[in-house]
LUMKOL-102135 format. One record per residue (C-alpha): residue in three letters; x, z, y. Coordinates in nm, 2 decimals. Example, Ala and Ser with C-alpha at 12.3 -4.5 7.8 and 13.67 -1.06 7.14 Angstrom:
REM residues 2
    r       x       z       y
  ALA    1.23    0.78   -0.45
  SER    1.37    0.71   -0.11
END
This chain:
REM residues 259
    r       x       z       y
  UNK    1.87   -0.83   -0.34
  UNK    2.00   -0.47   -0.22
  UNK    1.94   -0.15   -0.41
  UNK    1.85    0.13   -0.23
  UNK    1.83    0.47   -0.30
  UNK    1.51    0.56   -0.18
  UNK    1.36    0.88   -0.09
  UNK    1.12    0.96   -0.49
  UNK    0.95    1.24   -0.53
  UNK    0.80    1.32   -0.85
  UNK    0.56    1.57   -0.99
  UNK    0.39    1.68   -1.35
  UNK    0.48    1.53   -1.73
  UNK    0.23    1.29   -1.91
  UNK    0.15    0.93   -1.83
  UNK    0.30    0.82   -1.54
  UNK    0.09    0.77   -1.23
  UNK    0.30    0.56   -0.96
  UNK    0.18    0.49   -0.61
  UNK    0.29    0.31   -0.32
  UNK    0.18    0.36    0.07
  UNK    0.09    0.10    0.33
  UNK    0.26    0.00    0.60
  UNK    0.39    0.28    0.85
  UNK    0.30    0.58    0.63
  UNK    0.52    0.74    0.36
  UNK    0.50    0.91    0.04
  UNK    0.31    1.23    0.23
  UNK    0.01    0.96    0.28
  UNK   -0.06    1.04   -0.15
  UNK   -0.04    1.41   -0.13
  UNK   -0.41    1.46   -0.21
  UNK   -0.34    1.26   -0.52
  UNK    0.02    1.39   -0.61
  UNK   -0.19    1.75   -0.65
  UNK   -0.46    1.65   -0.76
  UNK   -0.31    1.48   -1.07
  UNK    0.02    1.62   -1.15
  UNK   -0.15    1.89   -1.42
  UNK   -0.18    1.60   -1.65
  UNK    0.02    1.31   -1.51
  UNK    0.36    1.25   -1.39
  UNK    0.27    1.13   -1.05
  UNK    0.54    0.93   -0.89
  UNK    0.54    0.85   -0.45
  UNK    0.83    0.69   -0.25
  UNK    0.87    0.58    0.11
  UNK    0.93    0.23    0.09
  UNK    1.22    0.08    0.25
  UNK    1.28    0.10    0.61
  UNK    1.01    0.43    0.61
  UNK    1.06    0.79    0.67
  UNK    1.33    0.93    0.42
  UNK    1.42    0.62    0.25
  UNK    1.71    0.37    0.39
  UNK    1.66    0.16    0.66
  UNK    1.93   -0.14    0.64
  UNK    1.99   -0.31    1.00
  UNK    1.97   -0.65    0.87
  UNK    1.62   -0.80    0.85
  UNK    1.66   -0.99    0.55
  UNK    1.66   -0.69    0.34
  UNK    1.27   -0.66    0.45
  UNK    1.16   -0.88    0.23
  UNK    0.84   -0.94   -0.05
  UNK    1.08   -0.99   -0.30
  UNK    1.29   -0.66   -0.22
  UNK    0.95   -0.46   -0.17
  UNK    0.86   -0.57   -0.51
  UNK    1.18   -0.52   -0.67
  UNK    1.23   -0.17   -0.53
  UNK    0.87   -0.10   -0.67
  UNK    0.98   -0.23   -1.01
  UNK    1.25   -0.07   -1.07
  UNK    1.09    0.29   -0.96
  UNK    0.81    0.20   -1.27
  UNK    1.11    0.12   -1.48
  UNK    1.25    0.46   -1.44
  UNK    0.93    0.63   -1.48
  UNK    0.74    0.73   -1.85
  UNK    0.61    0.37   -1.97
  UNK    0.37    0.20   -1.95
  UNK    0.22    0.32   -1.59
  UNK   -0.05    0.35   -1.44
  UNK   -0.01    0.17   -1.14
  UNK   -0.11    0.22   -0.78
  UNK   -0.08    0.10   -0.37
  UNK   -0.27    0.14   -0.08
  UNK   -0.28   -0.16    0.20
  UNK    0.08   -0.32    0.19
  UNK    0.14   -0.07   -0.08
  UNK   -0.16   -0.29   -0.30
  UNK    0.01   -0.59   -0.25
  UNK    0.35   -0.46   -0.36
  UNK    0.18   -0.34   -0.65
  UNK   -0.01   -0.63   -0.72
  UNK    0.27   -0.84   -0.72
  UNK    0.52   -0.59   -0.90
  UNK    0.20   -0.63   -1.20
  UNK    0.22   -0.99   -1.20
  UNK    0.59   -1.03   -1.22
  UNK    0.60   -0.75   -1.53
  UNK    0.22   -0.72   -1.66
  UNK    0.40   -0.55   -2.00
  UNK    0.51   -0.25   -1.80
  UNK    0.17   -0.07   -1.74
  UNK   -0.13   -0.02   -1.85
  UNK   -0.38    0.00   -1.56
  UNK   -0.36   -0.14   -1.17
  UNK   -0.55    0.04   -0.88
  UNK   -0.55   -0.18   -0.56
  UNK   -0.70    0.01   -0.24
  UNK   -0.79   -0.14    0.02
  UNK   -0.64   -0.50    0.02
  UNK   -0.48   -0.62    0.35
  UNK   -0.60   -0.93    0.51
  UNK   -0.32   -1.04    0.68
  UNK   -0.28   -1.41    0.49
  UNK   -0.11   -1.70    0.71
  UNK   -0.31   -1.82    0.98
  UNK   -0.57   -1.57    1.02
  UNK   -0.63   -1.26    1.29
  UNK   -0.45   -1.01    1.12
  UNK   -0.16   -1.20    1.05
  UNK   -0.16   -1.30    1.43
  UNK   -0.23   -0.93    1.49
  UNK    0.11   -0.83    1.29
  UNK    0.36   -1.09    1.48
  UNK    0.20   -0.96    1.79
  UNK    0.29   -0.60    1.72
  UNK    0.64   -0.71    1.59
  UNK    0.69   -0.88    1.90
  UNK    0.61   -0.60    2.14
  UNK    0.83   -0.35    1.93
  UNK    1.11   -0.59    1.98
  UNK    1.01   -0.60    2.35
  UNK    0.93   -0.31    2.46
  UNK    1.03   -0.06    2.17
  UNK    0.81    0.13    1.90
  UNK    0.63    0.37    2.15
  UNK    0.49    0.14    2.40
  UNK    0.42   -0.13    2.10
  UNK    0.18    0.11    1.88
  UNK    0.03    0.24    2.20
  UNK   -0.07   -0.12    2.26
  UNK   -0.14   -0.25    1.90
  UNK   -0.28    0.08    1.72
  UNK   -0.35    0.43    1.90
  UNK   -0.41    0.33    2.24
  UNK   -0.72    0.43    2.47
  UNK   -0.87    0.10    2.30
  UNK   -0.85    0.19    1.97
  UNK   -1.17    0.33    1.75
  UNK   -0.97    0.70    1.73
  UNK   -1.06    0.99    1.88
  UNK   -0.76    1.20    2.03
  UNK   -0.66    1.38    1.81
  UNK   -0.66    1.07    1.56
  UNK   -0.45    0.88    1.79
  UNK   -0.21    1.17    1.79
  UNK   -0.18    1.21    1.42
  UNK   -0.12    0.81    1.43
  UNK    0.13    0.82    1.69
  UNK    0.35    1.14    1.53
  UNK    0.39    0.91    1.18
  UNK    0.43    0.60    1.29
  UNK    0.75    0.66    1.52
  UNK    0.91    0.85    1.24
  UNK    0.98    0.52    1.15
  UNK    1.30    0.31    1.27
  UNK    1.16    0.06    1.49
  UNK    1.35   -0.25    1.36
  UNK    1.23   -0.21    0.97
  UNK    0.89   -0.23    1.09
  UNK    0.97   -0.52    1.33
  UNK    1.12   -0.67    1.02
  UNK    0.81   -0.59    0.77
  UNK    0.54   -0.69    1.00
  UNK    0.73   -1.01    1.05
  UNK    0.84   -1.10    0.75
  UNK    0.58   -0.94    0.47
  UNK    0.25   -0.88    0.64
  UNK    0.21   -1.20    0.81
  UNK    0.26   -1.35    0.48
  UNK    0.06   -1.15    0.24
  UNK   -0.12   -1.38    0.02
  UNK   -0.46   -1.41   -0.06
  UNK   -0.65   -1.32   -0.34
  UNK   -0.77   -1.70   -0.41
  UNK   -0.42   -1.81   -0.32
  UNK   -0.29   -1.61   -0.65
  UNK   -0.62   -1.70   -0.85
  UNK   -0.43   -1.85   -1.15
  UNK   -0.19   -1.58   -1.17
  UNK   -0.51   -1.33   -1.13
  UNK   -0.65   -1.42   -1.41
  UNK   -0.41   -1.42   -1.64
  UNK   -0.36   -1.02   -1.53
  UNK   -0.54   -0.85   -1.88
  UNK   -0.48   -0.47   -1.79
  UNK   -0.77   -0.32   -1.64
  UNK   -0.79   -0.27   -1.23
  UNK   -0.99   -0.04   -1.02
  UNK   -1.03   -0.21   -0.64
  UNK   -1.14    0.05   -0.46
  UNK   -1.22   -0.01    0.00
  UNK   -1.35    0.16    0.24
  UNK   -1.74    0.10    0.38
  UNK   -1.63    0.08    0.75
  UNK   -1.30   -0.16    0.63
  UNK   -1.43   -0.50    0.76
  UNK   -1.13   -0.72    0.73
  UNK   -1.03   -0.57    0.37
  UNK   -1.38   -0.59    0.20
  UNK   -1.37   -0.95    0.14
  UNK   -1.03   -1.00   -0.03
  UNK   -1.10   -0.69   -0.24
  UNK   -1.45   -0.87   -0.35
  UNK   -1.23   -1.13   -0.46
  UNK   -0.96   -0.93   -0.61
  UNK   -1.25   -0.78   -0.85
  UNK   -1.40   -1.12   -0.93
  UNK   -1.09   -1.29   -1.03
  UNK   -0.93   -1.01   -1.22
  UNK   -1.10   -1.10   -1.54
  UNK   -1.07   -0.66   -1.62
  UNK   -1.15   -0.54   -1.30
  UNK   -1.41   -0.31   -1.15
  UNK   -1.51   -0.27   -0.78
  UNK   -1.57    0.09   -0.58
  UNK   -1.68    0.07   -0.23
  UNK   -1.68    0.43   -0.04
  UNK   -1.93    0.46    0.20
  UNK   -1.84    0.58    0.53
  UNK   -1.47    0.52    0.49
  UNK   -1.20    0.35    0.65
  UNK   -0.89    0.17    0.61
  UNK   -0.70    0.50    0.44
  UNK   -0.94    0.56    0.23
  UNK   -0.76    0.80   -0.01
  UNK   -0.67    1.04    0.27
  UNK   -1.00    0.96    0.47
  UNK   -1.21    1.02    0.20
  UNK   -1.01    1.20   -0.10
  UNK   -1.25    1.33   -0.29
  UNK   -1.43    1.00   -0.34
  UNK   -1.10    0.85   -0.40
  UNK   -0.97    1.13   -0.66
  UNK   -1.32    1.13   -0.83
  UNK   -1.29    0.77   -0.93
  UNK   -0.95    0.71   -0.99
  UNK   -0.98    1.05   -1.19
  UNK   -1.26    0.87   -1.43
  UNK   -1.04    0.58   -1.45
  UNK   -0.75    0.74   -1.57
  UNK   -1.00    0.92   -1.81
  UNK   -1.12    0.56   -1.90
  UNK   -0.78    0.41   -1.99
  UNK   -0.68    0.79   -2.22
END
């Protein structure tokens, strides 16, 4: 397992608040939240691996579950213990799994918006697809294809926005990740014993409008024996940045909850 130094950036004193982004974004996707909650927090965001600021190592076995989590870990390690901790899409699943291997290092889990890309269904199909066309035809072309193109549910200037973050990205991390994480990610019943056994308390919190990640955050609530559920209507897939002040508002009253 290789250590990077990846790109931190941290803001505020108190309990620490860390938080990890989904796939193709970067720590800018949390700036609502690094604002809102630095007066009282010390709010921690990274790029992960192979995103934006942070390393990108050319071999493809450094993309990896086991080095997303441990990069993860060791960032709540260095922060004010126990955490608070948080992830978005990919970044929930890092998180998730970053709780289960070390439940004694924080005090509260926040899991937003699930993916659904377990072994075998759609999504996962989806993700080898796209990894395959970057690989083809390079990162461009392949998004155009698999997420901003005229097909897509975005309006213009949507796709635009999509299109400028995504190829700040090298091409060959995300190859690697989609590959090699999110046509893996496990679900929720598939970690059922090791859910329940997770004590701390979790908000779950998905989009309205996110079809696929609905169901495995249902199930993420009902087998986390401390967990509560928040669906935000109207709201998509990035929910903290498509609807922040629903997001803020109840991860605010959960941080409240936990003192």
């Amino acid at each position: 397992m290789t250590v990077l130094e990846l790109h931190v950036e941290r803001r505020g004193s108190g309990p620490a608040l860390v938080l990890s982004h989904g796939f193709g974004g970067s720590a800018r996707n949390f700036r609502p939240q690094f604002r809102a909650f630095s007066d009282r927090h010390e709010v921690v965001v990274y790029d992960t691996r192979g995103h934006a600021r942070s390393p990108a190592p050319p071999d493809a076995a450094e993309y990896t579950e086991a080095e997303l989590v441990g990069d993860l870990s060791r960032l709540v390690a260095s922060a004010t213990q126990p955490v608070v901790l948080g992830g978005l899409s990919l970044g929930a699943y890092t998180a998730l799994k970053a709780a289960l291997a070390n439940p004694g290092s924080i005090r509260g889990l926040v899991l937003a918006s699930y993916p659904s890309t377990e072994p075998g269904t759609a999504r996962a199909e989806w993700a080898l697809g796209f990894a395959d066309a970057i690989d083809r035809e390079g990162l461009d072309r392949a998004g155009e294809q698999f997420v901003w193109g005229q097909n897509s549910r975005f309006d213009p200037e949507a796709r635009a926005f999509i299109r400028r973050g995504l190829l700040e990205h090298p091409a060959h991390a995300l190859s690697a990740i989609l590959r090699h994480v999110l046509t893996q990610v496990s679900a929720p019943d598939a970690l059922a014993p090791q859910l329940r056994t997770l004590e701390v308390p979790v908000l779950v919190i998905v989009g309205g409008d996110d079809t696929p990640a609905l169901e495995p955050c249902r199930r993420l609530a009902e087998l986390l024996p401390n967990a509560e559920l928040s669906v935000v209507p109207g709201a998509g897939h990035v929910v903290n940045l498509g609807a922040p002040a629903a997001f803020n508002d109840l991860l605010g009253k959960f941080l409240e909850r936990l003192g």
